[in-house]
C-alpha positions as a Markdown table, in Angstrom:
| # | Residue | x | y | z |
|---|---|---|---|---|
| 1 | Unk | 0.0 | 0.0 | 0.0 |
| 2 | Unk | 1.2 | 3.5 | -0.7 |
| 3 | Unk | 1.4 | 6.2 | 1.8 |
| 4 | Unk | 1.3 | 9.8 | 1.2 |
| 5 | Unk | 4.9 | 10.4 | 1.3 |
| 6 | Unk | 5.6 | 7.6 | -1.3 |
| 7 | Unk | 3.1 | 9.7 | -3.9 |
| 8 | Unk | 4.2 | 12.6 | -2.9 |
| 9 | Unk | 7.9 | 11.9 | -3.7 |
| 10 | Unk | 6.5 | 10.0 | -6.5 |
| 11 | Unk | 4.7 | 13.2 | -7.7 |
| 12 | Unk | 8.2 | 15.4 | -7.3 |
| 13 | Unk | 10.3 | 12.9 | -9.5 |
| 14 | Unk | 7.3 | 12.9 | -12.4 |
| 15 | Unk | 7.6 | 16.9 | -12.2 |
| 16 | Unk | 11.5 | 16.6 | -12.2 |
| 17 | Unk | 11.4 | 14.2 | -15.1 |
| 18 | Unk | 9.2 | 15.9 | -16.9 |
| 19 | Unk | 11.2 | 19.4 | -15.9 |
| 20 | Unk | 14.5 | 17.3 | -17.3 |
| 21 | Unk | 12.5 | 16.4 | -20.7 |
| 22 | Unk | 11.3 | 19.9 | -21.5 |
| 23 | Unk | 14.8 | 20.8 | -21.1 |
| 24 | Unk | 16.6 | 18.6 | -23.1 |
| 25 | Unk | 14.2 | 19.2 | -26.0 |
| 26 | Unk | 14.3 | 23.0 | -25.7 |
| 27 | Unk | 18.4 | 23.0 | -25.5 |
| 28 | Unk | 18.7 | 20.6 | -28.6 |
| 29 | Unk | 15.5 | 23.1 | -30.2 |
| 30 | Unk | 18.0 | 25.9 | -29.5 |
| 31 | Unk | 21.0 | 23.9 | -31.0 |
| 32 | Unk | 19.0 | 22.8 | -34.3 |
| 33 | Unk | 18.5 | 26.2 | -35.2 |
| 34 | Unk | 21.8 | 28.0 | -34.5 |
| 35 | Unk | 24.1 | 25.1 | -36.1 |
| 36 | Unk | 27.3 | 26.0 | -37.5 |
| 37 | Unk | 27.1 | 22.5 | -39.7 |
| 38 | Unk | 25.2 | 24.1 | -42.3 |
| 39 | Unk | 24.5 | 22.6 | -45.4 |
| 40 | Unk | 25.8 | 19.7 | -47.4 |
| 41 | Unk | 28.7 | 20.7 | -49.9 |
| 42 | Unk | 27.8 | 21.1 | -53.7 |
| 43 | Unk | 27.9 | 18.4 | -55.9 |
| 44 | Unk | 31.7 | 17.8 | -57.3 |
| 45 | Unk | 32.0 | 19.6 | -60.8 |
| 46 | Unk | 30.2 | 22.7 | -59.4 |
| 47 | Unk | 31.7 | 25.9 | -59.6 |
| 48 | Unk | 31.5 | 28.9 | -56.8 |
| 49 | Unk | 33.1 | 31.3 | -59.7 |
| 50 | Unk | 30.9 | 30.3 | -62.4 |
| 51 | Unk | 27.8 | 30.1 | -59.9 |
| 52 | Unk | 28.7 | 34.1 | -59.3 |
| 53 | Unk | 28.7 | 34.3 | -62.4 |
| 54 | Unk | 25.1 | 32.9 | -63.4 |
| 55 | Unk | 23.8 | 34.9 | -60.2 |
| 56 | Unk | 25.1 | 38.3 | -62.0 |
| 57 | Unk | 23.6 | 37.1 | -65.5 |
| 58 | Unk | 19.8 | 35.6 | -63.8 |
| 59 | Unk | 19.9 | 38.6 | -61.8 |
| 60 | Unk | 19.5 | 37.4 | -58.8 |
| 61 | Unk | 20.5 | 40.6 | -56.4 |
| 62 | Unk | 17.9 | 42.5 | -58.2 |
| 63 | Unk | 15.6 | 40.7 | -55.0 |
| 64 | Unk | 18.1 | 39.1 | -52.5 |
| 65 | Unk | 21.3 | 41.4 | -50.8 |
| 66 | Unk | 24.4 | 38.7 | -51.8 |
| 67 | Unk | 27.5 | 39.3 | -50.4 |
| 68 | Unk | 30.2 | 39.5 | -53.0 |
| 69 | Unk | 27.9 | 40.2 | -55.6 |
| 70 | Unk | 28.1 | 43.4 | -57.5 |
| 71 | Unk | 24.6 | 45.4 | -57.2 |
| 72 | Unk | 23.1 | 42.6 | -55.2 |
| 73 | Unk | 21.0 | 45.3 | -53.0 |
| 74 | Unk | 17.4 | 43.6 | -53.3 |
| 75 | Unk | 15.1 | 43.9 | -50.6 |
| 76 | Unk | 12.1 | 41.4 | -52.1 |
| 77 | Unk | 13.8 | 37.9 | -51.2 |
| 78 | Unk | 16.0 | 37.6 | -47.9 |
| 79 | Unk | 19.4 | 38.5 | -47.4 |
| 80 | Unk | 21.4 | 35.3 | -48.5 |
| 81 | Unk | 24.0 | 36.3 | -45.9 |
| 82 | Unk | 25.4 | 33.2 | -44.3 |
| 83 | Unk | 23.2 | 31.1 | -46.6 |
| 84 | Unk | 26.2 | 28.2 | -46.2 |
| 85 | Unk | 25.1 | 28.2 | -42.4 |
| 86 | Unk | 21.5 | 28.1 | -42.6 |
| 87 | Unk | 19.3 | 24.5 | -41.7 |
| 88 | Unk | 16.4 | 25.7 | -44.1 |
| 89 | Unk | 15.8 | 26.7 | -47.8 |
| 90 | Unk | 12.8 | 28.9 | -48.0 |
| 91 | Unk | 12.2 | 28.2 | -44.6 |
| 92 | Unk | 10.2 | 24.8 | -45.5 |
| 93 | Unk | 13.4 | 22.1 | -47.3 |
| 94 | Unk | 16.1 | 21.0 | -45.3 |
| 95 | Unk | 19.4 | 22.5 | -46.8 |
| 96 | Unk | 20.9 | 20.3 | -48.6 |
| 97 | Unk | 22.6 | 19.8 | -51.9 |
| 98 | Unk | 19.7 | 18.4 | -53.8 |
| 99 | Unk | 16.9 | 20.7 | -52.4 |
| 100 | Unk | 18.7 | 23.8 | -52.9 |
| 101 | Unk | 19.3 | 22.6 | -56.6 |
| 102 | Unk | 15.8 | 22.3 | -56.6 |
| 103 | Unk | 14.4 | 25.1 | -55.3 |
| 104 | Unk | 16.6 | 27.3 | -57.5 |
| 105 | Unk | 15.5 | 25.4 | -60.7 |
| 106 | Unk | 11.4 | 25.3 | -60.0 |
| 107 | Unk | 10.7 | 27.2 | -56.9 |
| 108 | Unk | 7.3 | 28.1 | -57.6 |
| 109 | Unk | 6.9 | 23.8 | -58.0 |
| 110 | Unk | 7.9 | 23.9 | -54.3 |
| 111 | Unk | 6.1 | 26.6 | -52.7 |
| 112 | Unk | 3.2 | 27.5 | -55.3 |
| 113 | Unk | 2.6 | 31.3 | -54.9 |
| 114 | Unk | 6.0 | 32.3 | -53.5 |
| 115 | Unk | 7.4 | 35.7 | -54.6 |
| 116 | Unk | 10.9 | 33.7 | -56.4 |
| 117 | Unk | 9.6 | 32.9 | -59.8 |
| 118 | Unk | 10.5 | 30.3 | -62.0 |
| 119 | Unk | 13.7 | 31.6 | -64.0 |
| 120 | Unk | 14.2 | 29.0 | -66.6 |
| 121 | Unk | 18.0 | 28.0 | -64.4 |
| 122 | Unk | 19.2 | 24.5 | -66.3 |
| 123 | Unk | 20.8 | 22.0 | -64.0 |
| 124 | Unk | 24.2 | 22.9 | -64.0 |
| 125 | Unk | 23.8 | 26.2 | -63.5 |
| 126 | Unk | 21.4 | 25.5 | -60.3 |
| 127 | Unk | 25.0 | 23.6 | -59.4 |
| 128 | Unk | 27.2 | 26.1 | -59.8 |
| 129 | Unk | 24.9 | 28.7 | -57.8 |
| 130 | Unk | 24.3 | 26.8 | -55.2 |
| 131 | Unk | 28.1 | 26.1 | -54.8 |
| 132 | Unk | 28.3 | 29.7 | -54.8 |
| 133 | Unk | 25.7 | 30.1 | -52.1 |
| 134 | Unk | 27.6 | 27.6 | -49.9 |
| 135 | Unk | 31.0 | 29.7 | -49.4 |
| 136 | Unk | 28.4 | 32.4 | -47.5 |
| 137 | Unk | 29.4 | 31.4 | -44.3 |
């Protein structure tokens, strides 16, 4: 038979575990989003030069501030500062190699209604900007 001190102290490790729980998920929360892993590196054969290159030529800084980037002063996209160092593309797709190629190919197939339109970027060129993206860390 239980007394009331058994519950009672039964009651106070419950809290404390539960306490412990809600802190452990809370300091791995915190960790998650300030990461310094970043994303995954581009695909071999992709060029950062080139990939500045295609950002100049698509445009790109007409709507996103990019470091690096001549007249890159666009206020209608988010600053792609530290873009190496982020966990999410678009804030929805993980950020990695293949989701970033993605989402700069076809982003309106990824979040319909977004304001990035489609831009007609080919594969390798997707590549070679997102290799470029990556050395903003």
């Amino acid at each position: 038979m239980k007394t009331l001190a058994s519950v009672r102290k039964g009651k106070r490790r419950s809290g404390l575990t539960r306490l412990a729980c809600a802190s452990l998920i809370a300091t791995v929360g915190v960790a998650a989003c300030h990461s310094d892993r970043g994303a995954e590196l581009p695909t071999s054969g992709a060029s950062a030069e080139r990939g500045r290159q295609r950002i100049e030529a698509y445009g790109c800084g007409s709507c996103h501030m990019i470091p690096g980037i001549g007249d890159a002063t666009g206020l209608v996209g988010p600053s792609l500062e530290n873009f190496g160092r982020r966990t999410f593309i678009a804030g929805r797709l993980p950020n990695s190699r293949a989701n970033l190629v993605r989402w700069i190919m076809k982003p309106q197939s990824v979040a319909p209604g977004n304001a990035m339109p489609n831009l007609g970027i080919n594969e390798r060129d997707a590549r070679d900007i997102s290799a470029y993206l990556y050395t903003l860390r």
